[in-house]
Each structure stands twice: as C-alpha cells, then as structure tokens.
N, C-alpha and C positions, 0 to 999 in steps of 0.2 A: 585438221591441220593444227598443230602446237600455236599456243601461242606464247610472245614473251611478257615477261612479267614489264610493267614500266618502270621505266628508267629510274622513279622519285618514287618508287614503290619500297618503303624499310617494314622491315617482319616487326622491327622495335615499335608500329604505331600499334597494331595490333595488339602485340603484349600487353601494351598498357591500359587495351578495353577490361575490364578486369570482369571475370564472369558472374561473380557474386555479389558485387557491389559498383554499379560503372559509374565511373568517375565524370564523365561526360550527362550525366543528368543533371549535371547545372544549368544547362541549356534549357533544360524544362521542356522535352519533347510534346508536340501535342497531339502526334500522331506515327505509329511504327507498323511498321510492316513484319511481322512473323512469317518464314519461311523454314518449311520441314520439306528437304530435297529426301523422299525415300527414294528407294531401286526400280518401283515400277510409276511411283506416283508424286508428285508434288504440290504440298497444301501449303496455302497462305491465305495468311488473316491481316487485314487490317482493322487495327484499334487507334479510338480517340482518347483521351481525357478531357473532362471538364469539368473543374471542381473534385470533388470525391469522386464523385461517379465515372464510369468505363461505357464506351460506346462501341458495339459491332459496324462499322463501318462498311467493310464488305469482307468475302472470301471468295475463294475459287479453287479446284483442284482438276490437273491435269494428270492424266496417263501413258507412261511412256508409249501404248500402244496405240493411243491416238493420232501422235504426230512421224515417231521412228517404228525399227523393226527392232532396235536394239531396247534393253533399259536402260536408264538414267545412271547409273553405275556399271564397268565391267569389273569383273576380276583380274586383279594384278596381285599377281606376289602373295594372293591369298587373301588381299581386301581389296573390299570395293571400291574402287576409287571412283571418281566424278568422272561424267564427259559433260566435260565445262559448256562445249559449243551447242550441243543437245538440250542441257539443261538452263544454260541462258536463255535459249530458242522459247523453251517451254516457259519459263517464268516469264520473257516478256509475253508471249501470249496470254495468258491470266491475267497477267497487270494489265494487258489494253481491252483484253476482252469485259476484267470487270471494272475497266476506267478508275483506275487506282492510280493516284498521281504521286503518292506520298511517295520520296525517294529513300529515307532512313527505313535501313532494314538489317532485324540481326536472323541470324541462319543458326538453325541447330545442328549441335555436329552427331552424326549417331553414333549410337556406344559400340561399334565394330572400326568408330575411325577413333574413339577414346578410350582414358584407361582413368579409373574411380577407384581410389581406395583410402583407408584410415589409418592412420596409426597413431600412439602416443608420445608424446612428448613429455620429459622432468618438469617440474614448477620452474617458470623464470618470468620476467618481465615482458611486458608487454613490446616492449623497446628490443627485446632480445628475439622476439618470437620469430620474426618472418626470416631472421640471418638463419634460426636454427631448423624452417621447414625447409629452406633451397638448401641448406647441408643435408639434410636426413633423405631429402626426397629421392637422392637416388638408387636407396636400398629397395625404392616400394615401386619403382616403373621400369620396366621392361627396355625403353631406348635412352638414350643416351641423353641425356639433361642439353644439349647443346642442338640439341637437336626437336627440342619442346616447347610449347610455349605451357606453363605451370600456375594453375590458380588453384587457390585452398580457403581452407574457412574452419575456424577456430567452432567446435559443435558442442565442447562441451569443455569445463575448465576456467580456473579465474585467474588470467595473469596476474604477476605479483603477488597471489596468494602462497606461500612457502610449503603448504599442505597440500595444492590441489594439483595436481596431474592434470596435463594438457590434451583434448584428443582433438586430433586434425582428419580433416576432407580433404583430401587432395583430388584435382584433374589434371591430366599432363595430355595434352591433342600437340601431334603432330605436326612441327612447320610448315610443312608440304602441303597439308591438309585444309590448313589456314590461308595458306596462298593461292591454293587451288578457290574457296570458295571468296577470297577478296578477285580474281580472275573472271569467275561467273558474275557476282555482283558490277564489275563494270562493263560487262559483254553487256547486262540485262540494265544496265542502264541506273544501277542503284546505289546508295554509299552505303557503303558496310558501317554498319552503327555499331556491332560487335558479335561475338560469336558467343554458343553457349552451349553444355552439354544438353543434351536429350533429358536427360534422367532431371537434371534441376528445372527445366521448363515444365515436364511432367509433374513435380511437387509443388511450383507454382501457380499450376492451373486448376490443378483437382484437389489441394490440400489446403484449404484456408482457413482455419483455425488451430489454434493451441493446444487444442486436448487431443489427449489419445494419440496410437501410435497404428499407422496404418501402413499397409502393403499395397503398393502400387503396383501391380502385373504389364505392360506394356507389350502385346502381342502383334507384331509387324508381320510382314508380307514375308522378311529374310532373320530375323532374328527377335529375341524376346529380352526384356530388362525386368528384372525384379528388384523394385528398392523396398526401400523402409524409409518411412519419412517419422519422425519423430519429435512435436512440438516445432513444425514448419523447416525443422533439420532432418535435410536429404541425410541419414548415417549408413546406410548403403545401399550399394548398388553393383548388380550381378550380373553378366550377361550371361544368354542361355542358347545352344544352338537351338530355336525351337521354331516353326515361324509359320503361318498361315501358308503359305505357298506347298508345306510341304503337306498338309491337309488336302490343298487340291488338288495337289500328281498322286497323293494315292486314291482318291479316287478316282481319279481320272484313269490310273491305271487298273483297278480292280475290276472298276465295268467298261473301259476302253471308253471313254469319252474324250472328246476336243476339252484344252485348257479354261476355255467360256463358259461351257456348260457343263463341265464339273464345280467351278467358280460358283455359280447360279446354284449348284444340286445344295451344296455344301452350306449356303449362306443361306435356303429354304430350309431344308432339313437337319444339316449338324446333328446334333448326337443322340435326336429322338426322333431320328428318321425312322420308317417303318421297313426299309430294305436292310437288313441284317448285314448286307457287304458293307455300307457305308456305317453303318453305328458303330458293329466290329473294329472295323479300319479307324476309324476316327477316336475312340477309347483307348485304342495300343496307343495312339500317338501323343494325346494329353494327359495316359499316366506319367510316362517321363517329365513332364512339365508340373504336374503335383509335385512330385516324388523331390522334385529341384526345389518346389516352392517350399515346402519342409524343410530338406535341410536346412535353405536359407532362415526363414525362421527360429530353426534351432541354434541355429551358429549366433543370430540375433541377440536369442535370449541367454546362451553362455556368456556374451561379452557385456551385454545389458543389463542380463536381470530382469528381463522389461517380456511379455508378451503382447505381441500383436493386437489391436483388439478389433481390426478389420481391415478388409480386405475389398481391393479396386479393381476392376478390371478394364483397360482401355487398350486403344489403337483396333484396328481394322478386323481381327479377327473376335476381338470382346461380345460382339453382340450371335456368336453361334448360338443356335438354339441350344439349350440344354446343356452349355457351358457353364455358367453361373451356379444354377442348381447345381451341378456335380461338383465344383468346387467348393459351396455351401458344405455339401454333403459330405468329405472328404477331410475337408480343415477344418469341420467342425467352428466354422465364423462366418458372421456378416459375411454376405460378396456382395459389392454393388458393381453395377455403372454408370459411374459420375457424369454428368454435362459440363462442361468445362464453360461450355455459354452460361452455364444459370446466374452468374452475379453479372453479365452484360446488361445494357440495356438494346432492345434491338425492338423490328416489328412484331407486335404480338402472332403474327400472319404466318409468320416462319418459325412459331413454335418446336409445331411437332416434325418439319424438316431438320431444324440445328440440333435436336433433340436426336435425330437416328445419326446428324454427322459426326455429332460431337464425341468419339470414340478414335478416331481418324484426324483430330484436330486439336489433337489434347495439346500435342507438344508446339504445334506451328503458334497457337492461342498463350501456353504459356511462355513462348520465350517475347511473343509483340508485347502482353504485360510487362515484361522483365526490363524492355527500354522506355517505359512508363512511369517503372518506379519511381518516388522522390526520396 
C-alpha cells in the first residue's frame, strides 16, 4: 500500500544535506548508521567516534530472500525503484536484531538511481562559482534541474586565480528518489541524517590517502561503477551494465542448476574452476567488464595526463576466485582487495570474518564515516 509523504515533509530540508560537505556536523555526531539498500540485499554499519579514532560498533546484513519472495527493488520505468514497506521491514529487522539503537542514518543512493559527471568551468571567483555550476548543470544531466536535488565539488582549479580553469564533480539524484528513501527511513524508525552517492562512499572508505591515483571497480549483484579517485577526488565515475547475478543465471543456465547452487558453484570456483562450462561462461562475461575498464582509463588519461597506478576491486562479486589475477593479468597493474574495516578499531576475534565481508560493505562503511566527518 502507497503511502503519503507527511504533511511538514519539504524536499528543501534535504537539499541542504549537502553530500560532500554536511553542514549539520556541527552537531558533532557520535554515532551513524550507514545503510546500502541494494536489489537483493541490505548492509549497515554502525560506527562511533572517539577522539581520532573510529569504532565498528556493529553491522548486519539482510536478504531480500530471507524475509519476501520479491527483491528490495522492482523495475519501473526501467529503474529500480525501492519498495519502501519491504525494505523498511528488512532494516528494522537488522537494527533489532543487532540491537542498534543509534537513530542518525545516511542511505547511499546507487549509481542506477544517480547521475556523476565533470565538466569545466572559465576562471572566476569563488563568490561566482556555485551561481555558475546551477546555470551550466543543465547541459550535463539528463532530467530536468526542477526535478533534482544537485551536489558538486570543485576537484581541481583555484578560484580567483585568472589563469586557472575550473573542473567540477557534479551529482544530480532524483527528488522522487530522495523521498522515497526519507519514506523508508521513517517506516524504519530512523532520521535521515543525509543521503550520498555510492561511488563517493566507495572513495571514502577504501581510499585514504593522497598519493597516487586509483581505480575503484565496484561489482554489485545488478550493476558495476568504475571510478577514479585521484588524491581523495572522486574524478570519475561510470556505470556499467555488468553485475554478479548475471555470472549466476549463466551458470545456472549452462549446467541447469537452481539460483543457490549456482550462487555456491560460482563463489567456490569462479574463473579456475576445473569444469570448462563454467570458466568458459564466466571469461565471455568479464571480458566485457575489462574491455569497459580500459576505455575508462583511457578516456582518464586523455583528460588527465595522469595513469592509474592501481586498481580496487570491491562489493559482492570482488572476491571470485581468479578474478583479481585476471585482472592483474590484463591491465597489466596492482589489483587489490581493500578491507574497508582495516582503519576501524573492532574485536581482534572478528578478524578474518570483517576481512571476507568487507567487499560487501564498502559503500554502507563509507557513507556511516561520511556522517562522522568534522
């Protein structure tokens, strides 16, 4: 059953969660909840601060299969939109089940309900700039400015300098989009603390230093993000139709297996399985995903000048066997798989468990950081 938005509900409070810089950390939060609602599954992370330091407080992750028949998303209109009542249902289970009390929570939006791109801007003042990204922004987003809530970030460029060219990041998420997840967050009982892209929680959580210029890969259950993060700036980001799920239906179709125990074959064996149906099958389907990952790079270094000097691999599908190496193998760089927990402080106990989740928890881990910042 629909429900209505309430009555003292304005899209205007939202706007002004700003995604790159929130304004509301004057509050000095000491505890946030990170939520990543994907299609079949939903992670959240609660984190503390105390002093410098970051504390794992808890997590938990639900599958739409556990509770419904449906997923957490259906297709409308060609995106996935939320089912609010489903998905409320499921986060409050997690939050009682791992006794999570903390009510501040920001939601990552995924990059199939957003839109990421750059462009440049002439030298002007700092004072000038923001009048001249909501004029320019409408050449570089697909819906209609009236219709978006728009956050951007100055990545490279010195206002007021008369010589230097301006390059901008822009996000433009959907109103609808926004309202939908301020909708879930009060079904589930939570304040929406702010919302954020995927792709900037992803550079937040697995890129923390200044040097060097790396390639995030993000492999989901329904879709794939390739950024580039460069000296802690997100400079792009790409989505890809590419997605673990689609790894599972071909095997699953190749040797007729049930969706589970293709799931199970796939996450044992991946790409140096000994049965030829499935290594075959599974090779067709992550050259396209190379082949993406190059141009991307390429189109990088045309606008940059700058090559890559390594290469990330996260979310749910990252840890396929004989993933990594092939990718090694192919872009000729680095590949790792980042822990997104390794700067936490947590039980030594739970090691080598945060250790195999932590590819699944990139984005939910870096957007709780993101309401932390000071």
């Amino acid at each position: 059953m629909a429900l209505e938005l309430p009555a003292n509900f304005n899209i205007e409070k939202i706007k002004k969660l700003n995604i790159f810089e929130n304004p509301l950390k004057m509050f000095f939060p000491k505890k946030m909840v990170g939520i990543d609602v994907g299609t079949a599954s939903i992670k959240i992370v609660e984190i503390s601060r105390w002093g410098q330091g970051k504390t794992l407080e808890n997590y938990g992750e639900i599958k739409s299969v556990s509770l419904f028949k449906e997923p957490f998303r259906n297709v409308e209109k060609g995106s996935y939109m939320l089912s609010n009542y489903f998905v409320s249902r499921a986060i409050r289970a997690v939050l009682d089940e791992a006794r999570i009390r903390t009510k501040g929570a920001i939601f990552s939006i995924p990059d199939f309900s957003t839109f990421c791109t750059s462009f440049d801007l002439p030298p002007m003042t700092a004072k000038e700039l923001n009048d001249a990204v909501y004029y320019n922004a409408p050449q570089y987003i697909p819906l209609p400015v009236t219709e978006t809530t728009l956050d951007w970030k100055l990545i490279s460029g010195i206002p007021g300098d008369k010589k230097s060219p301006l390059r901008i990041f822009l996000v433009a998420i959907p109103n609808q989009i926004i309202q939908d997840y301020q909708k879930v967050a009060q079904l589930a009982g939570l304040e929406l603390y702010a919302v954020e892209a995927e792709a900037l929680g992803l550079a937040r959580s697995l890129v923390r230093e200044k040097k060097g210029c790396i390639c995030v890969i993000d492999i989901g259950a329904q879709s794939t993000t390739i950024n580039v993060v460069d000296k802690l700036n997100l400079k792009k980001s790409f989505s890809f139709d590419f997605s673990g799920n689609q790894l599972t239906y071909s095997i699953s179709s190749a040797l007729g297996l049930g969706h589970v125990e293709a799931e199970e074959l796939k996450n044992r064996e991946g790409l140096i399985s000994a049965k030829e149906e499935i290594s075959k099958t599974l090779y067709l389907l992550v050259d396209p995903l190379i082949l993406e990952t190059k141009r991307v790079l390429s189109d990088f270094y045309q606008q940059e000048n700058k090559d890559v000097d390594l290469v990330y691999l996260t979310g749910g599908t990252a840890a396929l066997p004989g993933l990594k190496e092939y990718f090694q193998e192919i872009l000729k760089k680095n590949v790792e798989i980042p822990n997104c927990f390794s700067e936490l402080l947590y039980p030594p106990i739970l090691g080598r468990t945060l250790e195999n989740m932590a590819p699944s928890f990139s984005v939910a881990t870096g957007v709780a950081l993101g309401g932390l910042e000071i």
